[in-house]
N, CA and C atoms as a LAMMPS dump frame, in Angstrom:
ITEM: TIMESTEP
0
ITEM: NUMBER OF ATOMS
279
ITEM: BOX BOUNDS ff ff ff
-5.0000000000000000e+02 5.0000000000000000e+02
-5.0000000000000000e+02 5.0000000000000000e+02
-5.0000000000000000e+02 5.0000000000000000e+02
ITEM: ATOMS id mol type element x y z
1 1 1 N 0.854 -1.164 0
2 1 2 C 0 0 0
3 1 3 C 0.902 1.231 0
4 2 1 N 0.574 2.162 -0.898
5 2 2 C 1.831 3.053 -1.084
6 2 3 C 0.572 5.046 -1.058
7 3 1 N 1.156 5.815 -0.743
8 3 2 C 0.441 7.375 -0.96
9 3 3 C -0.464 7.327 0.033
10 4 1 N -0.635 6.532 1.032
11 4 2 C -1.539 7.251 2.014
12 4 3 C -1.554 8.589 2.347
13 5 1 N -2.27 9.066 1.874
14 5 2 C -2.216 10.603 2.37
15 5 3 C -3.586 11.139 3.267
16 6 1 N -3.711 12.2 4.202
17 6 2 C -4.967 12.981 4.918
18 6 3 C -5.214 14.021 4.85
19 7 1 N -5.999 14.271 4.587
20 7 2 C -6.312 16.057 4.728
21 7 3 C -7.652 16.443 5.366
22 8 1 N -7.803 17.485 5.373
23 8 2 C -9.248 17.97 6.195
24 8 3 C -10.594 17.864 5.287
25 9 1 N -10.904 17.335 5.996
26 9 2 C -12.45 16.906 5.223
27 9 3 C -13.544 18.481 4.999
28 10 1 N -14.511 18.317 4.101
29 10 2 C -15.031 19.163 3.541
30 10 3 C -15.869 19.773 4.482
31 11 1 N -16.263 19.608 6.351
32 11 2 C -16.796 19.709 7.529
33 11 3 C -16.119 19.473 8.481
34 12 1 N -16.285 20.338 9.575
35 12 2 C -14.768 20.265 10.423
36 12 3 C -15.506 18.997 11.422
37 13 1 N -14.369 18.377 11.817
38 13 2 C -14.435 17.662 12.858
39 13 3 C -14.251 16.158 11.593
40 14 1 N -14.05 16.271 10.126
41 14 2 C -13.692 15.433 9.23
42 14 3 C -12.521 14.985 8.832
43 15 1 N -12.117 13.984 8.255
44 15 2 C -10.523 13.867 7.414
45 15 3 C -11.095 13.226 6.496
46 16 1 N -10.184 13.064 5.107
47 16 2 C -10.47 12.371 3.902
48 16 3 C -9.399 11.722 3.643
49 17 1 N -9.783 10.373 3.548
50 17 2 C -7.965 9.61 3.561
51 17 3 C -8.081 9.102 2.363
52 18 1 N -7.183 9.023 1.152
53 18 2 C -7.235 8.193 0.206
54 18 3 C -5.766 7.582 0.008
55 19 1 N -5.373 7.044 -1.084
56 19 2 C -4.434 5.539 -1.205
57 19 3 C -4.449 5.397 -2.723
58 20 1 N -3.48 5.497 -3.526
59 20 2 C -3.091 5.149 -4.589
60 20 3 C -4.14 3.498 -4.899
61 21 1 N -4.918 3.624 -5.963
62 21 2 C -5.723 2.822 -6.476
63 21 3 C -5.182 0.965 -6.855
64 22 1 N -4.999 0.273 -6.189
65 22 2 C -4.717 -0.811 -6.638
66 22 3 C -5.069 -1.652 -7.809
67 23 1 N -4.722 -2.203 -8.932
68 23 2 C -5.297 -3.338 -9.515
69 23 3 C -5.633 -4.642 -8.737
70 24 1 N -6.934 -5.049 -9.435
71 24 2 C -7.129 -6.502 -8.556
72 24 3 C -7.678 -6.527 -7.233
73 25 1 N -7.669 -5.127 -6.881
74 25 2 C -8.408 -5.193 -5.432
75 25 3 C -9.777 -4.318 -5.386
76 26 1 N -10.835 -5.28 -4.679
77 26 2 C -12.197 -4.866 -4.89
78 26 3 C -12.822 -3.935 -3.212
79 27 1 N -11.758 -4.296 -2.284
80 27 2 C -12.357 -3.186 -1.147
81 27 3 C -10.997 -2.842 -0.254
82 28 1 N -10.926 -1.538 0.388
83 28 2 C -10.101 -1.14 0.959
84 28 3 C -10.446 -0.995 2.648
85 29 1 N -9.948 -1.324 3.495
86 29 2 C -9.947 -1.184 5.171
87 29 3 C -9.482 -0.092 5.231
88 30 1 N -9.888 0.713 6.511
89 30 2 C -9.277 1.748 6.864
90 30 3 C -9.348 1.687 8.429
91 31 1 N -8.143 1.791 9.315
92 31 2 C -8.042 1.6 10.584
93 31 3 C -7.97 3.102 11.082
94 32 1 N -8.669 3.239 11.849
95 32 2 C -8.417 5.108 12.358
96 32 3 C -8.119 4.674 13.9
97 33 1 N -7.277 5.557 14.693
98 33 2 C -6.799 5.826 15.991
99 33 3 C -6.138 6.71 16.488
100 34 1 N -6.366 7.283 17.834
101 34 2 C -5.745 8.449 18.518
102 34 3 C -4.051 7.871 18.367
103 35 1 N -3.275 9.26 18.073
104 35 2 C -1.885 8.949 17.966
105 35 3 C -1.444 8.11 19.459
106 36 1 N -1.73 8.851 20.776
107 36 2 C -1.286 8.283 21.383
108 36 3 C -1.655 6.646 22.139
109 37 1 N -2.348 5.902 20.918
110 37 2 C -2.727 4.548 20.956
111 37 3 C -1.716 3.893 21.263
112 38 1 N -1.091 3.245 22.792
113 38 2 C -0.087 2.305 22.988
114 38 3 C 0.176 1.471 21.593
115 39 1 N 1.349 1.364 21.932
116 39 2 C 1.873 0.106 20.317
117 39 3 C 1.076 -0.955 20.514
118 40 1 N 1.082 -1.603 21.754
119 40 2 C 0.769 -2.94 21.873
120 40 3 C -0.889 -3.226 21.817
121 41 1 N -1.547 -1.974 22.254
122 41 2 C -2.851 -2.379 21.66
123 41 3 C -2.879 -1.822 20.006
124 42 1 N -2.23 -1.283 19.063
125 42 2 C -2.292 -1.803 17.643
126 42 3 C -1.822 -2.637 17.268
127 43 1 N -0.69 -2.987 17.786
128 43 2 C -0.185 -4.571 17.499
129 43 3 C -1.604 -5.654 17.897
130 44 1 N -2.263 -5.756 18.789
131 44 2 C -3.673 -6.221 18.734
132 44 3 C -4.909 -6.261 17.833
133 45 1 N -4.694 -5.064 17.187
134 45 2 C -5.654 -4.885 16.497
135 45 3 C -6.409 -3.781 16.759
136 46 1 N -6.752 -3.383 17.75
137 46 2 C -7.113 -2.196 18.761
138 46 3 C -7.401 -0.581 16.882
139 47 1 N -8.299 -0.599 17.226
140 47 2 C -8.648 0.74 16.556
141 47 3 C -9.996 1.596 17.055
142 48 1 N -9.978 2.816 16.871
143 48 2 C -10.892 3.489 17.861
144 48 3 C -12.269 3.814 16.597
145 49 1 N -11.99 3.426 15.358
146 49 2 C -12.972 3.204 14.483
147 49 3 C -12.291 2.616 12.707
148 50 1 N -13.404 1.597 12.63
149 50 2 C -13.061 1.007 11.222
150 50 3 C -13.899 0.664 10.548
151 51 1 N -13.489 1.21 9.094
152 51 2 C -14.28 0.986 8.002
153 51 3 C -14.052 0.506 6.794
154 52 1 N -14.587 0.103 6.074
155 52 2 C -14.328 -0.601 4.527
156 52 3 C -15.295 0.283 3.48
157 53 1 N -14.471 0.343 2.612
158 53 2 C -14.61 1.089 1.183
159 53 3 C -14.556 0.217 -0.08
160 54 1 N -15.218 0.891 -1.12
161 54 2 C -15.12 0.01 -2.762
162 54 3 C -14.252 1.024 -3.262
163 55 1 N -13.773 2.227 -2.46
164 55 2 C -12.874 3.017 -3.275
165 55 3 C -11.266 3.182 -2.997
166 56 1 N -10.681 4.142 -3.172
167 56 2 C -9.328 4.234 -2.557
168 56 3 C -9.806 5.26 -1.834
169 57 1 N -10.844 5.915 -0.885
170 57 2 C -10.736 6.683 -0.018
171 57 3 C -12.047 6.477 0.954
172 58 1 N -11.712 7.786 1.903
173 58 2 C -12.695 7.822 2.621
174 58 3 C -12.659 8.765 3.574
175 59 1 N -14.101 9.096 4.015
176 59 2 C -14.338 10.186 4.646
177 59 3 C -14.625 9.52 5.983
178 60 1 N -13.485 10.579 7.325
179 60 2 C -14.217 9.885 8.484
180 60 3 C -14.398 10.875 9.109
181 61 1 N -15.906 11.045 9.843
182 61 2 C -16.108 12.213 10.398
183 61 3 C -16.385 11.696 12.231
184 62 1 N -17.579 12.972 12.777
185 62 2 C -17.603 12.824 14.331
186 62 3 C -16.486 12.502 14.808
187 63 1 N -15.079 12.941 14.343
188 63 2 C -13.818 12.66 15.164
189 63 3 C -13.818 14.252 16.187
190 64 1 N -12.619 14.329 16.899
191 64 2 C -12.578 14.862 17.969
192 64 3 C -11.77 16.436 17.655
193 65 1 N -12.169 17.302 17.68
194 65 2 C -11.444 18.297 17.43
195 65 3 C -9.917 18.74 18.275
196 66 1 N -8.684 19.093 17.242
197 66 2 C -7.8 19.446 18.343
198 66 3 C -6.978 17.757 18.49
199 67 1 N -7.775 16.834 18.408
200 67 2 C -6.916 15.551 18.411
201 67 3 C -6.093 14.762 17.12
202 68 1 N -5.053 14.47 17.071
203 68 2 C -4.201 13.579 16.071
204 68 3 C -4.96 11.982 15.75
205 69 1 N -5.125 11.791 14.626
206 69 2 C -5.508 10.755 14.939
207 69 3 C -4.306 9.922 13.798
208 70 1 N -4.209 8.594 13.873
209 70 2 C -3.522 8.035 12.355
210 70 3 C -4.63 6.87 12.108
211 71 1 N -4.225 6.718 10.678
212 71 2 C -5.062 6.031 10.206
213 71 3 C -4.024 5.282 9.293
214 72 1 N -4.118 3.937 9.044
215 72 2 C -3.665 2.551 7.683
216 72 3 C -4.725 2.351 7.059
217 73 1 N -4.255 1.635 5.951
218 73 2 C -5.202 1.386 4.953
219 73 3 C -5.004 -0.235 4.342
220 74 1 N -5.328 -1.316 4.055
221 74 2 C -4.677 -2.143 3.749
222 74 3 C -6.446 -2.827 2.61
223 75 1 N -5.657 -3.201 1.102
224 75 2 C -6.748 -3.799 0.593
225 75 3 C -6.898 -5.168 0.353
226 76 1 N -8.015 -4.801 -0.164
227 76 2 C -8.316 -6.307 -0.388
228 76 3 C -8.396 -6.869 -1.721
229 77 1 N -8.298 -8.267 -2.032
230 77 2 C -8.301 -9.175 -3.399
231 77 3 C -9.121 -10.073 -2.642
232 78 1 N -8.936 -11.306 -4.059
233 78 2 C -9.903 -12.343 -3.361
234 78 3 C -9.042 -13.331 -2.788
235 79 1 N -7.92 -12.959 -2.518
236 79 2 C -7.263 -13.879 -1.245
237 79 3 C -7.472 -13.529 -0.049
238 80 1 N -7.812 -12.322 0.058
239 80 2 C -7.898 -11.486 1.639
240 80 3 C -7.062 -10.279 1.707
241 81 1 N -7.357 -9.64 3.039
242 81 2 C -6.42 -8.258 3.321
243 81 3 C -4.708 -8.258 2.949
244 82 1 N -4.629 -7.586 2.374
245 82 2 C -3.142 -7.391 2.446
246 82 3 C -2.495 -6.626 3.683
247 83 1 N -0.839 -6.415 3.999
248 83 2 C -0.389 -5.826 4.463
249 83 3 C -1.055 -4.359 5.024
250 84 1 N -0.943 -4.136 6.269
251 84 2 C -1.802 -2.414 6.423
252 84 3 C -0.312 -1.838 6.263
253 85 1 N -0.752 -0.851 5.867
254 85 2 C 0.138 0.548 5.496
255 85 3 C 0.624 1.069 6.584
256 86 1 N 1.471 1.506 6.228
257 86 2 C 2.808 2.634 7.921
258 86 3 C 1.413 3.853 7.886
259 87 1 N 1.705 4.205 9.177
260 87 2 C 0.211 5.063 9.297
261 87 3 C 0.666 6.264 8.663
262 88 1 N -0.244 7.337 8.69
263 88 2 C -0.353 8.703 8.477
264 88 3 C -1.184 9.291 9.716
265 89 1 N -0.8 10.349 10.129
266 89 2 C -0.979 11.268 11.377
267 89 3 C -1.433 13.088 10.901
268 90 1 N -3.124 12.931 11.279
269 90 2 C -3.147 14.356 11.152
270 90 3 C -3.903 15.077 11.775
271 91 1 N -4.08 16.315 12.772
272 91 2 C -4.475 16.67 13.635
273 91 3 C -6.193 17.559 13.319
274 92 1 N -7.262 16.975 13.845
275 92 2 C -8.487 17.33 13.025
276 92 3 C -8.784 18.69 13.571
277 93 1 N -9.211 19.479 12.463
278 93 2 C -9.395 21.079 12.782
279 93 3 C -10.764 20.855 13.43
């Protein structure tokens, strides 16, 4: 998974995350969490909200103003999830 990028969503308290478009893959995960999420509960799995997409992006809103959050992205084929992505970190207006 490569270009994760974030920016401020089109309503504050939003982000819009998208991801360079894969071939072969029909849905994308998106893991969102407060930066200061211990390692070991993401090494768990631990996310403070998650969603799946048919696109390379997505809008996540009702987040917390003033807070960092990061978010991975990892897609899917019809073998299953791939690898999640090194996060991206961005602080919601």
């Amino acid at each position: 998974m490569s270009d994760l990028a974030l920016a401020d969503g089109a309503s504050p308290r939003t982000l819009l995350a998208t991801v360079d478009a894969q071939a072969d893959m029909y849905a994308y995960d998106w893991r969102i969490f407060p930066r200061d999420t211990p390692a070991e509960e993401l090494a768990g799995g631990y996310c403070y909200r998650f969603c799946l997409t048919r696109e390379a992006k997505a809008t996540i809103d009702a987040l917390d103003s003033g807070t960092a959050y990061g978010v991975e992205c990892a897609a899917w084929n019809n073998t299953g999830p791939l690898q999640w992505s090194a996060p991206v970190f961005r602080i919601v207006q």
